[in-house]
N, C-alpha and C positions, 0 to 999 in steps of 0.2 A: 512282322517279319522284315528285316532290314534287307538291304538291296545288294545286299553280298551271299545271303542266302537263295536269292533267285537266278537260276540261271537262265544266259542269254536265250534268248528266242525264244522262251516260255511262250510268245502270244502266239504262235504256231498251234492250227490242229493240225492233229494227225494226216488230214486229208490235204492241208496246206503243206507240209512235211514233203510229203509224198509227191503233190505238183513239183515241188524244188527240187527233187532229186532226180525227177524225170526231165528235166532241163541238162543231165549229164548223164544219166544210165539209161540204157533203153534193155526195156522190160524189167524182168526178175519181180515183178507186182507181187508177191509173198511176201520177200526180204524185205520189201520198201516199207508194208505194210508193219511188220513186225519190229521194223526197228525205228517207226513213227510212232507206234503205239509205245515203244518203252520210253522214247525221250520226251512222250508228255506225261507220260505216268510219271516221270521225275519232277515236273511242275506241280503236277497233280499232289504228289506228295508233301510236299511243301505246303499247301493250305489245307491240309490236314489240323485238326489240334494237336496240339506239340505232345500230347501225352501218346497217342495212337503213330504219331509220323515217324519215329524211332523202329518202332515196330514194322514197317512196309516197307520187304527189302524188293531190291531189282531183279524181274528178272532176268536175268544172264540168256546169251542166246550163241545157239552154233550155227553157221553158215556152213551146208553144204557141197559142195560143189566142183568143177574141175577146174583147174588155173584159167585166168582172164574172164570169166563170167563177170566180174564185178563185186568180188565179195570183199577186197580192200576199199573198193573206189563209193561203195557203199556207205561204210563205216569212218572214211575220212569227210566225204560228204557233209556226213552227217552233223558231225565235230566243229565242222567250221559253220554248219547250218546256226546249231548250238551257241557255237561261242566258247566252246567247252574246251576243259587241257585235252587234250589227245592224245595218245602213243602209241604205236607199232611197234610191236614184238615180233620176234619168231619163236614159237616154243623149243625149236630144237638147239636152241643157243646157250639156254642154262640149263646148270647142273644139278644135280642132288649136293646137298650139302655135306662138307668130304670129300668132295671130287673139285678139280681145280676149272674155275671158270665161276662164269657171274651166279649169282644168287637170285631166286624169285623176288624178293624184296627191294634187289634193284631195281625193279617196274615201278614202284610207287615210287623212288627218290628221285626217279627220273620225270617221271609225271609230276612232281614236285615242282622241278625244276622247270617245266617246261609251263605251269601253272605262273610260278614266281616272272618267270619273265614275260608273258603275258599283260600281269598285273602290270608289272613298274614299266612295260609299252604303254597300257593306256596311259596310267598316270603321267609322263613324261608325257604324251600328247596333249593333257591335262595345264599342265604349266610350263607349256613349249614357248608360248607368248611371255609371258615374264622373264623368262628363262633369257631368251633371245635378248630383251631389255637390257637385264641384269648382264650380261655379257657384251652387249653393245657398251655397256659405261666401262667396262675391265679394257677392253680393246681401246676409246677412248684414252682411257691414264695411259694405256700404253707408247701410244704414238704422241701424246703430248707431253713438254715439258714439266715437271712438277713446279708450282709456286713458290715463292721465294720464305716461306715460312717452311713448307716441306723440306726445302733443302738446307737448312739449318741444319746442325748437330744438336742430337735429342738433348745435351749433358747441357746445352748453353744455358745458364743463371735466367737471362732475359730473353726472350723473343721479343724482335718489334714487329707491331701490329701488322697485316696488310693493309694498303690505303684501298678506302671504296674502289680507285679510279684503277689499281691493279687485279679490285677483283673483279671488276666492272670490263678489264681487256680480257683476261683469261675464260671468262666466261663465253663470251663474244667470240673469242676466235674455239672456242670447244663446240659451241654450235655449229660454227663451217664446218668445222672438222665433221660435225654429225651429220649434216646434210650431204658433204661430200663420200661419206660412209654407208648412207641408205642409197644413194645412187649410183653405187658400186663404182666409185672413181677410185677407192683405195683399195680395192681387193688383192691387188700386185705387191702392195707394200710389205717389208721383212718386218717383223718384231719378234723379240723375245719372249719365251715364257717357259713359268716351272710346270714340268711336265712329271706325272708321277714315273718314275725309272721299271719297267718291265720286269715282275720275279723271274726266277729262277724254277723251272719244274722240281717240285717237292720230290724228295727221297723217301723211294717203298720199300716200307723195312716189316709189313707184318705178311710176309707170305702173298697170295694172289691178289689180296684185296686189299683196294683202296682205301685212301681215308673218308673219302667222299661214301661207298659202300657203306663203312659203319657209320655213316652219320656225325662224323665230325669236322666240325669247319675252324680249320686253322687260325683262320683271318680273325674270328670272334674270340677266341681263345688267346691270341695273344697280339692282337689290336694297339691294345694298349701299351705295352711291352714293348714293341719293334714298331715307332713309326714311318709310314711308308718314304721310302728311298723317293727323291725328287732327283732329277735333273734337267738342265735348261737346254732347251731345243730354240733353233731358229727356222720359224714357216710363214707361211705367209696369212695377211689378217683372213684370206679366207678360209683358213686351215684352222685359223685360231678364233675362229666365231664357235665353228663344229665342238672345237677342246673346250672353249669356256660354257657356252653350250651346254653343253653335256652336263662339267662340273658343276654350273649352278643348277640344273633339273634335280641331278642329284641331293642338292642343298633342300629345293622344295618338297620334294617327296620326301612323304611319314613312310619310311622304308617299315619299320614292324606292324603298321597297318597294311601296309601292303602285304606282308608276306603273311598274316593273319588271312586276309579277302584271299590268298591265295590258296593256302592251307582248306579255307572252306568250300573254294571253289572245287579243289579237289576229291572234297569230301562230298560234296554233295551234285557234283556234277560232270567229277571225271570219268573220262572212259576210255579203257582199254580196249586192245585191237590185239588177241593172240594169234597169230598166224601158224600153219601149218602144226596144228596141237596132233592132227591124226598123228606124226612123227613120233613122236610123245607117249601115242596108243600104241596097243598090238600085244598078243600072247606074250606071256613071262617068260621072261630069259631064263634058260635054264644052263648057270656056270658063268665062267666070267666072258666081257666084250661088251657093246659098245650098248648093249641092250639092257644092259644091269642098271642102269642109273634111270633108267623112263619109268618105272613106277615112282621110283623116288622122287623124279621131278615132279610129278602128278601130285604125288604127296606132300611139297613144297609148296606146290601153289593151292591148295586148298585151304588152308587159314587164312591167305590172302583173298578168294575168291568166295569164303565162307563170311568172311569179316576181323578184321585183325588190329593191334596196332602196330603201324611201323615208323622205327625211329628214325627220321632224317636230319640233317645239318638245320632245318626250319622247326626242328621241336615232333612229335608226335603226328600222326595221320592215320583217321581212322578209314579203311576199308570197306564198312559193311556196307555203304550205299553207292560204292565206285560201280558204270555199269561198265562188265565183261562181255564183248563181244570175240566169240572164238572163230575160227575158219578151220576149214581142210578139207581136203580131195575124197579122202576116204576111200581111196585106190584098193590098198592090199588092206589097214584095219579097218572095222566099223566103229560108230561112239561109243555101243554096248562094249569094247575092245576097253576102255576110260574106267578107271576103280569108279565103282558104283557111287560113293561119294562125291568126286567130281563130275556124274553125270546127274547128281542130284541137283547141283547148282549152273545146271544149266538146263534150265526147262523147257527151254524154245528152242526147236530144231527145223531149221529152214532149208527144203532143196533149192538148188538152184539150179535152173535148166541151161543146159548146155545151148549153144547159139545159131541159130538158123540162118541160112543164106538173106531172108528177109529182117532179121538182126542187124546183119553187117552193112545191108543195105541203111537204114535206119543210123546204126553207129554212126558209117563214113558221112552223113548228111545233117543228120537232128540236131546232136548237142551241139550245146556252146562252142566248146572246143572240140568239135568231129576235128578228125584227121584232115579231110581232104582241105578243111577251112588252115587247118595250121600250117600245108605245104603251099596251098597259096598266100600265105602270107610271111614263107619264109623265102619265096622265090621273090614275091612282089617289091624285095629288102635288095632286088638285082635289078630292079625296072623292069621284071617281067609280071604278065598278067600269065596266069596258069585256069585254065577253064575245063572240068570234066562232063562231057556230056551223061547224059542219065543209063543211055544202054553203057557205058564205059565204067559208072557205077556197081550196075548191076552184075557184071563182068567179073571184076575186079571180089566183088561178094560171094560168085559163083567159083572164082577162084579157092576164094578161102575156106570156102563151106567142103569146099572137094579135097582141096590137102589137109584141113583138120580131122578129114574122113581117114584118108587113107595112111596118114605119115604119124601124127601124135596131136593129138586136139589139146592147143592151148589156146583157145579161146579168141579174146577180141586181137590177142598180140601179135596173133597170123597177120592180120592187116597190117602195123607196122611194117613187117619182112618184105611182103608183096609190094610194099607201095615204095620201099626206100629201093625196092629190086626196080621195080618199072620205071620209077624218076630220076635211076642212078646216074645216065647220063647228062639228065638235063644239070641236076645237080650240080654234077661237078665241069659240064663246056659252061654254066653259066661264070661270068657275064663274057667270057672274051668270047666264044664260036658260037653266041647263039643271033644272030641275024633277024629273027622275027620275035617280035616284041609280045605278042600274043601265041601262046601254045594252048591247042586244043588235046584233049585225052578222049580219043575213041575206041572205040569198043575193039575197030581192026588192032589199034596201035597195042591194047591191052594182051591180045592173043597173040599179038607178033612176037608180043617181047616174053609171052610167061607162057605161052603154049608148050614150046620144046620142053622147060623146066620143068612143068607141073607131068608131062608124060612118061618122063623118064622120074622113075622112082628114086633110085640114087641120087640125083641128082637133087632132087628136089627135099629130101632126107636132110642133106646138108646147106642149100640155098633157103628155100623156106621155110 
């Protein structure tokens, strides 16, 4: 198995999986569960014998749940645990085909794409050093003289020779020049360079869809035909390390290798993230409106979620082993609501529990990035130190737990509203009117400022 067929993080178990992600979600222990077990079942796969590995497809999994529980935060987690392409959808975005708006098969060109550029990151990381090299000698000719043979006229019958001793200076003073270049003494300096000239946005002449949509790539198709428009810009050598840079990276990277590792990566270790698909569910419309078209979506993506191929600007992509991760609230439809065929292809259906005052406590504290760590560190960007005491914590959780009770339960995102409501002063007097360099967050200050808010219903309706 070559090393294009194995996706990242393979050396993860399940239960390693699972430690990682509880480093940013606190709780939902089912979902973590179930979406560890399917991204080792994809390594798993793979050392299979190639006769049986074709045959072991994924399975696809629905996430239960009401907004902010964690069911995106989950499955981006995940992705980046992985190594894997990733993409976020919304089901309620495309249409049945015949109705204008995007297409389900735009999910895979996009994952495509989002695969492809992946790839040629690393690679360009890959030969960032060469690169760099090769661009230091382009900058070099630039700011030096050319030799008196270069500056000849190509048509002349004879050139005479360079003498050792002129190649013996030019060389000599190109070294200063380099060392004066690696110690950033010429970074100021202007030079010239051909810079490719900016297209023009392509002309949409077939109805909604793009050409990108059906899978056609201009640039390949007539390449050759139209070579790209140059013009010369003047910037400075450190503008022009970044452009030549760039261009020679380009020069090294095997671009159809790449876009092949990419192609496989997507095949064999993409995964999709359909959000809000309940939208999508619910009884048949009966007559026309806006309900007509959700079976047909359904119907749409079931080739894609069954296994398919689709055609992209990068050639073919097969489907059958991308894993589908869905969501939704499941308010007014149930999954049973989902034609029976696409609830066939989703075999794992995960609740997700709604979030407890000892939740929120947990959130504002534990992970990585808790909230209360991000406002002190975006105060501490003013020269203030921001410090919450633990009952002011707890407060603050007790807050949230009680207006997601009584007002609309969105989950972990109540927290955002409340904390940007209680900090809103400090926020905006910092840095001119705040006089004390340390701010404590206590428990009084929390009631002070969010008690009236949270009592008065109305009010609190629209504030948090």
């Amino acid at each position: 198995m070559s090393s294009t067929d194995r996706p990242a993080g393979a050396e993860l178990t399940p239960r390693q999986i699972v430690q990682e992600l509880d480093r940013y979600i606190i709780g939902q222990d089912a979902a973590k569960k179930s979406v560890a077990i399917a991204l080792r079942n994809r390594w798993r796969r793979l050392q299979v014998p190639a006769g049986l590995r074709e045959e072991i497809m994924p399975n696809n999994i629905i996430l239960i749940g009401p907004t902010g529980v964690g069911k995106t935060e989950i499955a981006r987690r995940l992705a980046r645990l992985a190594g894997a392409p990733f993409i976020k959808v919304e089901a309620s975005k495309f249409t049945e085909v015949g109705y204008v708006g995007r297409d389900v098969e735009s999910i895979i060109r996009d994952l495509t794409e989002v695969a492809v550029t992946m790839v040629k990151t690393e690679r360009r990381e890959e030969v960032d050093g060469k690169a760099r090299q090769m661009a230091e000698e382009r900058i070099l000719d630039l700011l030096l003289p050319r030799g008196r043979r270069q500056q000849q006229p190509a048509d002349t019958e004879e050139q005479q020779p360079e003498r050792p001793a002129e190649v013996a200076e030019e060389q000599s003073t190109r070294e200063k020049f380099r060392e004066r270049l690696r110690a950033g003494h010429l970074e100021a300096r202007m030079v010239e360079l051909d810079v490719p000239a900016a297209n023009g946005p392509l002309m949409q002449v077939i109805g909604p869809m793009s050409l990108d949509d059906m899978g056609v790539n201009l640039q390949d198709m007539f390449g050759s035909l139209m070579p790209k428009k140059m013009k010369r810009r003047r910037m400075s050598v450190a503008e022009a390390r970044t452009v030549l840079s760039n261009e020679e990276a380009q020069k090294l990277i095997d671009q159809e290798a790449a876009i092949r590792e990419a192609v496989q990566r997507v095949e064999n270790s993409g995964i999709v993230f359909i959000d809000e698909i309940d939208k999508i569910a619910g009884a048949k419309a009966q007559g026309a409106g806006p309900d007509v078209s959700r079976e047909g979506v359904q119907r749409d993506l079931l080739p894609i979620v069954e296994g398919s191929n689709v055609n992209t600007k990068y050639g073919m992509v097969k489907t059958d082993h991308v894993l589908f991760i869905a969501s939704g609230a499941f308010h007014v439809a149930k999954p049973s609501d989902l034609i029976p065929e696409l609830q066939g292809r989703f075999p794992i259906r995960v609740e997700l529990n709604s979030l407890t005052q000892e939740d929120f406590v947990k959130i504002l504290t534990l992970p990585q990035n808790a909230l209360i760590k991000q406002y002190a560190a975006l105060v501490a960007t003013e020269g203030l130190d921001l410090e919450f005491q633990d009952e002011a914590i707890r407060e603050i959780a007790r807050v949230a737990a009680d207006v997601n009770e009584q007002v609309e339960n969105i989950g972990a995102r109540r927290l955002h509203t409340i904390l940007t409501t209680l900090l809103e002063e400090i926020l905006f007097n910092a840095p001119d009117e705040m006089p004390q360099r340390h701010i404590v967050i206590t428990q009084a200050r929390v009631q002070e400022r969010l008690s009236s808010i949270v009592r008065n219903r109305d009010m609190s309706r629209y504030i948090l």
